[in-house]
N, C-alpha and C positions, 0 to 999 in steps of 0.2 A: 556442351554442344553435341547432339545427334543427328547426325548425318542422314538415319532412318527416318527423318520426319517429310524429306522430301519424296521421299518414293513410293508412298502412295496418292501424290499428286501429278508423277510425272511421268509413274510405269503408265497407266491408262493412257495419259495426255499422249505419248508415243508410241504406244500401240494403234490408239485410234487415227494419228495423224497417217499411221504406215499403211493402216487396211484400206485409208483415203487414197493411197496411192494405188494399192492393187485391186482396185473394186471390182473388179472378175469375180476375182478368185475367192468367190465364198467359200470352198473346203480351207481356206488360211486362216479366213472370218472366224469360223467356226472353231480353229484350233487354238487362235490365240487369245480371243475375247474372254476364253473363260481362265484363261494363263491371266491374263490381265485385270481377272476379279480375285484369283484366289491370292495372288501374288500379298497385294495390300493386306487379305486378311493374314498370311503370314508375318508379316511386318508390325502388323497391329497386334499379335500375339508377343513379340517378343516387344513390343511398347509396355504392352502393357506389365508384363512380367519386370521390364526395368523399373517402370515407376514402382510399384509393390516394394521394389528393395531399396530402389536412389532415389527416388520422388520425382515431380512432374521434369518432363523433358523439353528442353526447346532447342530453336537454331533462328540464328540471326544469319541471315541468305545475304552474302556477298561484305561479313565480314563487319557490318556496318552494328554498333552497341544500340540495345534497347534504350530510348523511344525511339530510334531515329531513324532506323532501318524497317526490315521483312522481319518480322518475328511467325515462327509457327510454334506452336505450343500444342504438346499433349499432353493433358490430363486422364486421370484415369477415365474419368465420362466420356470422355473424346473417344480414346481408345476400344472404349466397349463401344463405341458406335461406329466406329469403322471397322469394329471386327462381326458386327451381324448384318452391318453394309454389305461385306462383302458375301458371306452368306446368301443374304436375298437375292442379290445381285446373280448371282451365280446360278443359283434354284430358277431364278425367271429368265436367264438365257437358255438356258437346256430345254426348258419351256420350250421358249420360240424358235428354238433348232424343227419341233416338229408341228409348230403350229404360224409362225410369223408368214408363212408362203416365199417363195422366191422372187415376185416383185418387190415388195420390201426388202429385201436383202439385198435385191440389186440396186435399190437408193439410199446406201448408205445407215442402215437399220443398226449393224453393227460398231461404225465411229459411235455413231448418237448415244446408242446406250452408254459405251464408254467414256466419252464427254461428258455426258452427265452424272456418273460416277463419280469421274475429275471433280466437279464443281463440290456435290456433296461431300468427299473426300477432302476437298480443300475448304470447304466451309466447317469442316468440323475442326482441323488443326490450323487455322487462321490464329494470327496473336494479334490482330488492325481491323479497327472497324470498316474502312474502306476496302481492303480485301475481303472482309467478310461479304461486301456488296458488290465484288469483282467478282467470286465465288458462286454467290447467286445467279450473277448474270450469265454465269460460261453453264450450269444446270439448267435455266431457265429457256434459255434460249435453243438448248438442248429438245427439250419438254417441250418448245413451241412447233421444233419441225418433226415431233414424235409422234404429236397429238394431230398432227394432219396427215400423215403419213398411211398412203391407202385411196387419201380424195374425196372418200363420201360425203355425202351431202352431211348426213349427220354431224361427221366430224369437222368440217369447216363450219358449221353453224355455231357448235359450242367450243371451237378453236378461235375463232372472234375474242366471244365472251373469256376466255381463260388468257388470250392476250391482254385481252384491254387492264382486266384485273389486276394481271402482273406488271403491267408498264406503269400504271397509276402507284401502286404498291412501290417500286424503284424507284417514281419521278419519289415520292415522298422519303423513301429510305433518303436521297442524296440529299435533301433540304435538312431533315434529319442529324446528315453526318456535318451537312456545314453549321450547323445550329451550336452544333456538342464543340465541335473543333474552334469556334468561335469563342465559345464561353470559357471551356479550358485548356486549346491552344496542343493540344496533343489525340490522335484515335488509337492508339496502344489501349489496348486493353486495359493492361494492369496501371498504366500511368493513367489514365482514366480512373481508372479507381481511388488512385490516392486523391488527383487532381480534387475528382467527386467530393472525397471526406473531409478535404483542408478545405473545398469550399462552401461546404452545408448543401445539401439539396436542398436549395430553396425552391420558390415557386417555379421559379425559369425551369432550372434542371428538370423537376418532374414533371412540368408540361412537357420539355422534350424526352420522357421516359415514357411520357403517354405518346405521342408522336410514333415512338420505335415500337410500342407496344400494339397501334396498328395497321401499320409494317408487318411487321412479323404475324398478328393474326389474323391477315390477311393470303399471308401464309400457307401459315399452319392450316387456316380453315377452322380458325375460332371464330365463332360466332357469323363473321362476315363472310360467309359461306357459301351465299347464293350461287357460284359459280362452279362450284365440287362436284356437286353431281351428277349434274350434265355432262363436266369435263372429262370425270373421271369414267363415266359412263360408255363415252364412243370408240377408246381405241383398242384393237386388239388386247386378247388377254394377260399376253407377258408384258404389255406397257401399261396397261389399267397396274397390273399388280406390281411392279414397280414404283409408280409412282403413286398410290398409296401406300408401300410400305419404308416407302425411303423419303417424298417432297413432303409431306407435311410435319416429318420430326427433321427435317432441316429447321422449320421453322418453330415447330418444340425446343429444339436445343439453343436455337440464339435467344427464344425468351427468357429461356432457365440462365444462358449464359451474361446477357443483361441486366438479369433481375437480379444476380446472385452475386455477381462479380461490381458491376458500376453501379445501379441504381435499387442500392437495398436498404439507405438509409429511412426511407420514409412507407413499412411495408402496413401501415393501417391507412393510408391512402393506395400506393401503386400496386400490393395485394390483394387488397381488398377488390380496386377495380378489376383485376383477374379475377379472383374468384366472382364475381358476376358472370363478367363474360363467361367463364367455364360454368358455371350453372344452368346462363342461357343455351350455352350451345350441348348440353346435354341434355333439354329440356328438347329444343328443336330438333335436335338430332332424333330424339329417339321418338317425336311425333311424326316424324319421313319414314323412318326405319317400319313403322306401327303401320302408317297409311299407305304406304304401295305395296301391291302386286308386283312387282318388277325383283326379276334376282340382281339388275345391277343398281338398280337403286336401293334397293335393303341391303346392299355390301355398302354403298357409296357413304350412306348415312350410317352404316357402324362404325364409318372412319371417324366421322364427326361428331361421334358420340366419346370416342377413344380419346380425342384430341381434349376435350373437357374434362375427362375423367385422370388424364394425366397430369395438368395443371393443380388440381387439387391438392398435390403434392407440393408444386412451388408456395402454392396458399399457405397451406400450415407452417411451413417453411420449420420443421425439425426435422432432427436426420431421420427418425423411423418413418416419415411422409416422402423426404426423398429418398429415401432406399426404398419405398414405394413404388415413388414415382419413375426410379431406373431399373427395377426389376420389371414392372408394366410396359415400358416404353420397348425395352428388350422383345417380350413376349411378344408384343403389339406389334413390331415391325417382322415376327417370323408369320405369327398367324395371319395378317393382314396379307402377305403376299402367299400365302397359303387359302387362303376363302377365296380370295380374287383369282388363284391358278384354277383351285375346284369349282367355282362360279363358270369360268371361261369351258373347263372341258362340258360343261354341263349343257352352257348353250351351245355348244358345238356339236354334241349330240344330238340333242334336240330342235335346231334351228330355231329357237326361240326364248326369250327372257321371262315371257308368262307366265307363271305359277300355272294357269289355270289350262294352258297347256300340255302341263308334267305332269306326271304320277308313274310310280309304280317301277322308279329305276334299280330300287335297291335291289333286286330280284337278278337284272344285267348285269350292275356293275355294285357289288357288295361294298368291296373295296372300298372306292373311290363315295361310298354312303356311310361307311361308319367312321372313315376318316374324316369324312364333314362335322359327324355327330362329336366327332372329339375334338374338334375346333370350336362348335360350340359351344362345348363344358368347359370349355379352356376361357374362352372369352369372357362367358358368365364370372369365371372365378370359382370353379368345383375341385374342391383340391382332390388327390396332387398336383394339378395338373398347371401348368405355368402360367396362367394368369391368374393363379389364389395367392400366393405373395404378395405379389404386386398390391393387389384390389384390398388385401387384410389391411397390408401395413400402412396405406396410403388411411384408407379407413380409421383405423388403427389414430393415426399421426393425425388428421382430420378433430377427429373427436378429442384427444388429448391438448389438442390447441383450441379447444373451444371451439370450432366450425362445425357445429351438430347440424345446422344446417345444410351445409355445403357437402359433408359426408353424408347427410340423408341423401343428395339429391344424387350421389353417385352409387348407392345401393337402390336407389329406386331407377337410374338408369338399366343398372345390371340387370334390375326385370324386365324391361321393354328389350335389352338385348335379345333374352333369353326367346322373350314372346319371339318376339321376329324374325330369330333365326330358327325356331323349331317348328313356325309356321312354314318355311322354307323345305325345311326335313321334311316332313308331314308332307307337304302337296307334293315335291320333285320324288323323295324316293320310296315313301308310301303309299300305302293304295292299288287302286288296277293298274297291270302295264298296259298301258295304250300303243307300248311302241316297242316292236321284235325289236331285236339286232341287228336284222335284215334293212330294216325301215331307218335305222339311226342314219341320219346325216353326217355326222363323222364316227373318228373312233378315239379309242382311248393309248390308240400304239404311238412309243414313246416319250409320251405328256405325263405320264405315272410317275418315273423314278421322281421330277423335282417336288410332285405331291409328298411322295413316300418320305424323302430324304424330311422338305418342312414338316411331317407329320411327326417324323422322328426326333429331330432335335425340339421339338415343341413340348414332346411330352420327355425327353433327357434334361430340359428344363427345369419341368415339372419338379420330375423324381430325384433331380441329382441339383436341385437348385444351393443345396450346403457348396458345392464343388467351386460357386462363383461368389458364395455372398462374401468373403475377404474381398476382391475384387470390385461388387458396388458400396460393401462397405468405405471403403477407400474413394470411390467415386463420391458417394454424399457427403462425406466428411469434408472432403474438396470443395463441395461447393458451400455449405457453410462455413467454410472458414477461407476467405482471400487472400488471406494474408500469404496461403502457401503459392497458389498463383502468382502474387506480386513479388515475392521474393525469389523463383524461379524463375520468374522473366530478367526481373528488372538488377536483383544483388547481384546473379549468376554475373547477368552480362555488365557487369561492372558502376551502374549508378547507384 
């Protein structure tokens, strides 16, 4: 039993309840929101370092033995995702320290972030499918008064559409949980899994694997995505870049957690229908990405390019595909809130998202232009730099499982990345400067360090990626093999 599994569910949950209380006092907001990001990733550093030596961690909350109780469970997967959670998390409050304005702050800007922390925090160390959708809802609901948050018109239009998504999405998640709970009479995870194996995936079972499969990539923003870009589009920058770099690998990690753990007996049907979906949506993705002008829609659509491209690794389903796919999923959750923070200061310069409005910044602002260029390279997969592991081994893992096609479609994604975000480069900081320093509608005071900070651990990544692969090693192995799951849940605590 560890004790540490609760608190990074519960430091945020009480920090955010306390700043509810003194909602004045944003210098308090301010000091403790980020106490209350970094906190967990402390916690999640010394997670992870125990599993390395004693293996996966749990706690049964209030005493009660697996199945019958709260299980929370860290895996090594888990744990490196609450520790770049916390990361992001962190990098995009400092952000909105000098860009979120002081109306937002005076409605509770700072609970929300951390509430929604809570949720993703608790969705990643969940050991019950039902809390997994208790988790959901305390982020989601988070996300719903974020995403309005300000009043524009814009953003209540596609605050609609991103409610509707997510309600229809839960109504089905719970039919879902009553389906599974019906047929094998337990939502434990790991007793799920055995339940699963003594009773064959038959047809039922993987109808209801397809069921949770679009659930979650509905999510994630696999495939059924109509509502990503708009959504992710209207709200201020440090909540655009939040939630691209943390909600849609909420919903990465429960398909990996599903597919890998309960429903992996039948992966030339429930695979296979992933890897479609992740084709389609890196097909569609990177035809958005290709066909707008708009800096926040060619961010919005590399999200959903990313989301296909990291599945490819559940597809092949060997460990050098998932050490792929957790070495990309890592990278993707820094760079992602890295383009979306330099996206945001760009339109705030510029008072506009138009390409054909920009030119000629790199001149103003060097900096804050070649640090985009090496987000870039990073995303394409140019080594060294942290998204070339990922994209090799997934590649790599792809082809050696036979899916030549499915790893073609993720190298010919990586072009359309490339095209569309150096078309970006090229129009905003190449070319004439149309616009003094004088003329900028905002500035860049403040808003730098959490670029500089994700610029730097993106490319520490890169260069020092030996430093962690023990660490995902240890994470894929995990998830290919259940059995270490099920006997950490279930032998520990006594069944």
């Amino acid at each position: 039993m560890n004790n540490l599994l609760i608190l990074p569910i519960a430091f945020p949950l009480f920090i955010g309840m306390l700043l509810i209380i003194f909602r004045k006092n944003i210098w308090l907001h301010r000091l403790l929101s980020p106490v209350a990001c970094i906190f967990p990733g402390m916690v999640a550093l010394i997670l992870m370092n125990q599993i390395k030596d004693s293996g996966i961690q749990t706690l049964q909350l209030g005493g009660w033995q697996a199945p019958y109780g709260i299980s929370l469970v860290a895996d090594m997967f888990a744990a490196i995702l609450l520790f770049v959670t916390s990361i992001v998390s962190l990098c995009c409050l400092l952000y909105a320290f000098h860009s979120i304005g002081k109306e937002r702050e005076k409605y509770y800007f700072y609970p929300l972030i951390l509430f929604l922390i809570t949720g993703v925090n608790g969705a990643f160390l969940t050991g019950d499918l039902f809390n997994l959708y208790v988790f959901f809802e305390v982020f989601l609901v988070s996300s719903y008064v974020l995403i309005t948050l300000g009043g524009t018109r814009n953003q209540l239009r596609e605050s609609l559409k991103y409610i509707m998504i997510n309600v229809i999405s839960s109504a089905f998640f719970l039919v879902g949980v009553a389906y599974l709970y019906a047929v094998t009479g337990t939502l434990n995870f790991a007793h799920l899994s055995i339940r699963v194996a003594e009773a064959g995936q038959d047809g039922l079972i993987t109808t209801i694997s397809f069921l949770f499969l679009i659930v979650f990539s509905l999510k994630a923003g696999l495939f059924l995505f109509y509502w990503l870009p708009g959504s992710y589009s209207v709200p201020p920058g440090a909540i655009a870049a939040i939630f691209a770099a943390l909600l849609t690998k909420v919903g990465i990690y429960a398909i990996f957690r599903m597919f890998t753990l309960i429903f992996y007996h039948q992966p030339q049907v429930t695979h296979m229908g992933i890897g479609i979906l992740a084709a389609l949506t890196m097909i569609l993705g990177a035809m958005g990405a290709i066909g707008y002008r708009d800096l926040k829609k060619i961010l919005t659509y590399n999200v959903i390019i990313s989301v296909g491209f990291i599945l490819i690794g559940l597809v092949a389903f060997t460990e050098q595909s998932l050490l792929g796919s957790i070495y990309y999923l890592i990278h993707d959750m820094i760079i992602k809130a890295l383009v979306f923070l330099i996206g945001a200061t760009i339109i705030g310069l510029t008072g506009t998202s138009k390409l054909k409005d920009m030119s000629g910044l790199i001149r103003t602002h060097p900096a804050l232009g070649w640090m985009f260029f090496i987000a870039v390279l990073s995303m394409v997969g140019i080594p060294p730099l942290s998204g070339f592991l990922g994209k090799l081994y997934i590649t790599k893992g792809a082809f050696a499982a036979s899916y030549f096609w499915l790893g073609g479609f993720g190298l010919l994604a990586s072009i359309f990345i490339l095209y569309s975000l150096i078309k970006v480069f090229m129009d905003v900081f190449w070319g004439e400067t149309v616009m003094s320093e004088d003329e900028e509608k905002g500035t860049t005071k403040g808003v730098m360090l959490p670029i500089v900070l994700l610029t730097g651990i993106s490319l520490a990544l890169g260069l020092g990626a030996e430093g962690i692969h023990e660490y995902v090693l240890i994470a894929a192995k995990g998830l290919l093999d259940p059995n270490q799951y099920i006997f950490a849940v279930l032998d520990k605590g006594g069944i």
